[in-house]
N, C-alpha and C positions, 0 to 999 in steps of 0.2 A: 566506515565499514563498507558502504556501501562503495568507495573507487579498491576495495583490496576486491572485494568480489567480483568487481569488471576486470580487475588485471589476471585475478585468480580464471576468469570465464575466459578472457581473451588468449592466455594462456593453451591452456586447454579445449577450446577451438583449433587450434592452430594443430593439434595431432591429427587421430584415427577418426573414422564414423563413430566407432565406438563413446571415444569420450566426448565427441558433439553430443550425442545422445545421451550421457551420462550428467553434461554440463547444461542440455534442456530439462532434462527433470528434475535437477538441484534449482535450477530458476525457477522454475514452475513452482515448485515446493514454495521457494523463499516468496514469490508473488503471492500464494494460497495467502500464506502466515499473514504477510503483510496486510492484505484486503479485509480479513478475517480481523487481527490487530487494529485495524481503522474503523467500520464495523461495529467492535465494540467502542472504542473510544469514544464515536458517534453518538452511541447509545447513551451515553454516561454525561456526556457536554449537555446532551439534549435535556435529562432528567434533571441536570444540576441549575440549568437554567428554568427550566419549567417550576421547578421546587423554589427558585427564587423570585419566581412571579413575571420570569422573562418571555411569558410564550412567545413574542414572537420573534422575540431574539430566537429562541430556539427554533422557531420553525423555518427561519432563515438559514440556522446553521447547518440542519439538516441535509447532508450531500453535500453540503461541502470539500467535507475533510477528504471525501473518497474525490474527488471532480480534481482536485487538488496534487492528491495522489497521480491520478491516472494523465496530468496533465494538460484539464480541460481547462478554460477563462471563463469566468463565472462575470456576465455582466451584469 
């Protein structure tokens, strides 16, 4: 999904202002969702592991999933 959506953006970069600017706020949107989507996931890793006695698994995990997302190395 995610290489149709760079061909689909690289595409449509290549016109007017217009659809650069049409093609930044479809990204925009789709980054929201995602962050948002990771976020909750977070939340839910976190309580399943805590529920099964892993605090500190789960405090580990914590910021992961987003650091991961946005491309950072967790050492």
């Amino acid at each position: 999904m995610l290489r149709e959506l760079e061909a689909r953006a690289t595409a449509l970069m290549s016109g007017d202002g217009r659809s650069r600017r049409r093609v930044a706020r479809r990204l925009e949107s789709f980054l929201s969702r995602s962050r948002k989507a990771i976020t909750n996931l977070e939340a839910e890793v976190t309580k399943v592991l805590r529920r099964l006695g892993l605090r500190s698994r789960a405090d580990e995990w914590t910021g992961v999933a987003f650091a991961v997302f946005l491309g950072v190395t967790v050492a």
